[in-house]
N, C-alpha and C positions, 0 to 999 in steps of 0.2 A: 624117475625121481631126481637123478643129479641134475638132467634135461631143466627140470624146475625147478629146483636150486640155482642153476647158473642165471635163468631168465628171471628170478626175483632179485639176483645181485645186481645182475645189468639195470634191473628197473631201477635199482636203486640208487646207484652212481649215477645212472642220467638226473635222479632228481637231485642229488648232493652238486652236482655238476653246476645246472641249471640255477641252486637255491646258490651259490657261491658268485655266478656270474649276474644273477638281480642286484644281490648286495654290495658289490664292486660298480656297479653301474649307479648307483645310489649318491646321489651328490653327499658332499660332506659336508657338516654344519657346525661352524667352529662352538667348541663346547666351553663353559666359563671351568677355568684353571682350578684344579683343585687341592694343586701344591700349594705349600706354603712358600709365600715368596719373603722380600727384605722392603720394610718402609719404614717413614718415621711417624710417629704422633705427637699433636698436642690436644688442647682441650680450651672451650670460651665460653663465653658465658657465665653465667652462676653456678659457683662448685657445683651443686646438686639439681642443676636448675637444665633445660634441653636443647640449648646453643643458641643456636637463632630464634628471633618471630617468622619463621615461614622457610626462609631462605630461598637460593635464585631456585630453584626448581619450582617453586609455585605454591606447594600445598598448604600453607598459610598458617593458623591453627591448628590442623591437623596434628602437627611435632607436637603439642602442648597435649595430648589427649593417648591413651590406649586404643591402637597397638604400638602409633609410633612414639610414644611419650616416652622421652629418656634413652631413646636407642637409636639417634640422628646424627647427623656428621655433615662435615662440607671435607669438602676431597679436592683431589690436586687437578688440574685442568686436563692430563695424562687419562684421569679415569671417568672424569666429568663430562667428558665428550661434547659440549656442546650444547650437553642440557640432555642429553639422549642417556646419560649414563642414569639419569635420577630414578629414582626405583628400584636401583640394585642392591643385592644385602653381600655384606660382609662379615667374615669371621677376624677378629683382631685380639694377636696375643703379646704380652709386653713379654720380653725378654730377661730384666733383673728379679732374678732368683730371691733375690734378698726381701722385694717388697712387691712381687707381681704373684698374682696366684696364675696355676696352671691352666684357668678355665678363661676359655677367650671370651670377647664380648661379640654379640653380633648388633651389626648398624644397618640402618639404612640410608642410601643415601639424598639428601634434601637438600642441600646447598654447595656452593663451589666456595673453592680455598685459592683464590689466582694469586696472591701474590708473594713475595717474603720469602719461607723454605719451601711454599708451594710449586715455587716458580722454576725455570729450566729445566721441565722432564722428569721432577722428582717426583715420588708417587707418596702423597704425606694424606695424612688424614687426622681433622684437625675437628674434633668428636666434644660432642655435649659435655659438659661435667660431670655429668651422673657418669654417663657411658666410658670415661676417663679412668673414672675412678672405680669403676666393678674390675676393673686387670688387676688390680691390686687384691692382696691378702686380706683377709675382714680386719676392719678395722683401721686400714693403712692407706683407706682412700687419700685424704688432705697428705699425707706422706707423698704419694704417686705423684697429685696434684703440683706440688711444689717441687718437682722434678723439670717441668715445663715440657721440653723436648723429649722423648725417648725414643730409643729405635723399639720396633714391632716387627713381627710377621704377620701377614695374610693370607686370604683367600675367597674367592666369588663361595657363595652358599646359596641356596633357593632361599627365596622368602615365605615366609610360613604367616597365611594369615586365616589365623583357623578360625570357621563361622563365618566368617565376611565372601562375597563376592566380590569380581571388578566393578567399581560404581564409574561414574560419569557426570563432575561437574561441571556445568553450563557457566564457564567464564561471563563475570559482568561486563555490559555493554555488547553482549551476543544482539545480533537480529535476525530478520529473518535473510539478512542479504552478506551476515558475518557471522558465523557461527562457530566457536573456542571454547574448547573441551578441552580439560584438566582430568587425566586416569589416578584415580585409585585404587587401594591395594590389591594391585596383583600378586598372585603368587608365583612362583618359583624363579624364570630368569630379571621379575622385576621391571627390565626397564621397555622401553617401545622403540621399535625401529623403523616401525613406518602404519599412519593407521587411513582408512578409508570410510565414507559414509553413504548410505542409502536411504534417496527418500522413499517416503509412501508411494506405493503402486509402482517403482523402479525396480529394475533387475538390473540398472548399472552401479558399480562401486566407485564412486569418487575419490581419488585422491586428498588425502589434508594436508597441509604444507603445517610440517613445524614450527613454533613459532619460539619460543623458549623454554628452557628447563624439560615440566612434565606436559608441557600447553602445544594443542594443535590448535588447528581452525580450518574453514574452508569458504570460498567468497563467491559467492555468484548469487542467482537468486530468481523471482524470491524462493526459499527454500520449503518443501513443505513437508513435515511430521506426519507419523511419527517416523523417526529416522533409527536404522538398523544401524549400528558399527561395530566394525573388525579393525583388528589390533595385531601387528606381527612384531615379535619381540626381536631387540637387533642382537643378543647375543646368541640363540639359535635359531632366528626365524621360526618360531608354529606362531601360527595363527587359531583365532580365536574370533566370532562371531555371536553379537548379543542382537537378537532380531528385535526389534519395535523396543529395543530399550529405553528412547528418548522420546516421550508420547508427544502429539498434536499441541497440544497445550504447554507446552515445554516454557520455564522462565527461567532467566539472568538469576544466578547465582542459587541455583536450584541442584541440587544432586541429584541423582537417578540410577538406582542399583540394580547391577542384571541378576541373573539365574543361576550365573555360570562363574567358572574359573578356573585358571590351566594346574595341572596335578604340581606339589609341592616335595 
């Protein structure tokens, strides 16, 4: 009996052994920051109104509409990345006790802030009216407003877009020998970090070259549908694959909604 006692511990540690050395061996994939850290905000546009028409990241009308209606921002070139940051949600809480409530707002984000307090490094976030004015106590929005500048805390959050899948706008002036896609609402890390396409009757994945904001594209030709793509997010790298989601018939300025979407 001890005999097989000792021989189920041994089995055991080999596999505690083994399960410790997989995990260690596991690349690490930097995760978005869940502390609260120190920035500044302001607010544009119309008091109650969703900052920009579109802003650089791309999505146009979109900001004007639920889910992102009211809850958009331009951000500092630091978070902005180049257009790779767009997509990401944050948590934003104003700091004066006197006229901020304690419930932060969450943004996402749609435009860049480059210049002015945006500028040298700083990490500012420069947020809708509406989205301005929810850090404040009820009632004491226009108070906040007329504050201009405030310092804030943050933090990276998933984005949460419940009911919707990743869709896939067909940028105008696509062909079949340029083809520019604009992602919508992703969930959780938001933004893209690098995305690839596959034609019909292909088992190779083509690279897309970023082009701005939330826009790829990719140039050869002629290209033919329906075309599968994958999307790797750049703040934890997973991937994600929507087969035939761009059919044969595919037009300029056409949307195209997948099946799927990464957990939230």
């Amino acid at each position: 009996m001890e005999s097989h006692h000792r021989d189920s511990y041994f089995i055991f540690y080999i596999i505690l052994i083994v399960n410790i050395a997989v995990i260690r061996a596991q690349p690490l994939r930097q995760q978005p920051d869940q502390h609260w850290l120190p920035a500044t905000a302001t607010w544009y546009g119309a008091a109650d109104g969703d900052g920009s028409d579109g802003g650089a990241c791309g999505y146009g009308s979109l900001v004007d509409v639920k889910p992102l209606k009211a809850r958009v921002g331009a951000v500092s070139p630091i978070l902005f990345k180049n257009g790779e940051g767009c997509g990401a949600c944050y948590k934003i809480m104003c700091l004066d006790r006197s006229i901020c409530s304690r419930r932060p707002v969450t943004i996402i984000v749609t435009d860049e802030c480059p210049g002015g307090v945006c500028s040298g490094g700083r990490t500012h976030f420069d947020l809708s009216g509406a989205a301005f004015g929810r850090m404040a106590v009820v009632g004491e929005g226009n108070m906040l407003r007329n504050k201009g500048l405030i310092p804030v805390t943050y933090h990276r959050t998933p984005c949460k877009y419940r009911g919707r899948n990743i869709a896939f706008h067909v940028n105008e002036g696509s062909t079949d020998y340029w083809l520019s896609l604009l992602v919508e609402f992703e969930n959780g890390d938001g933004d893209v970090g690098s995305m690839h396409i596959r034609q019909a009757a292909s088992t190779e994945w083509l690279q897309m070259t970023h082009l701005w904001g939330a826009n790829w594209c990719i140039i050869g030709g002629p290209l033919k549908g329906p075309f599968s793509v994958k999307l790797t997010t750049l703040s934890t790298a997973k991937s994600l694959s929507a087969r035939d989601v761009i059919p044969s018939n595919w037009s300029p300025k056409a949307t195209y909604t997948s099946r799927l979407n990464f957990l939230s």
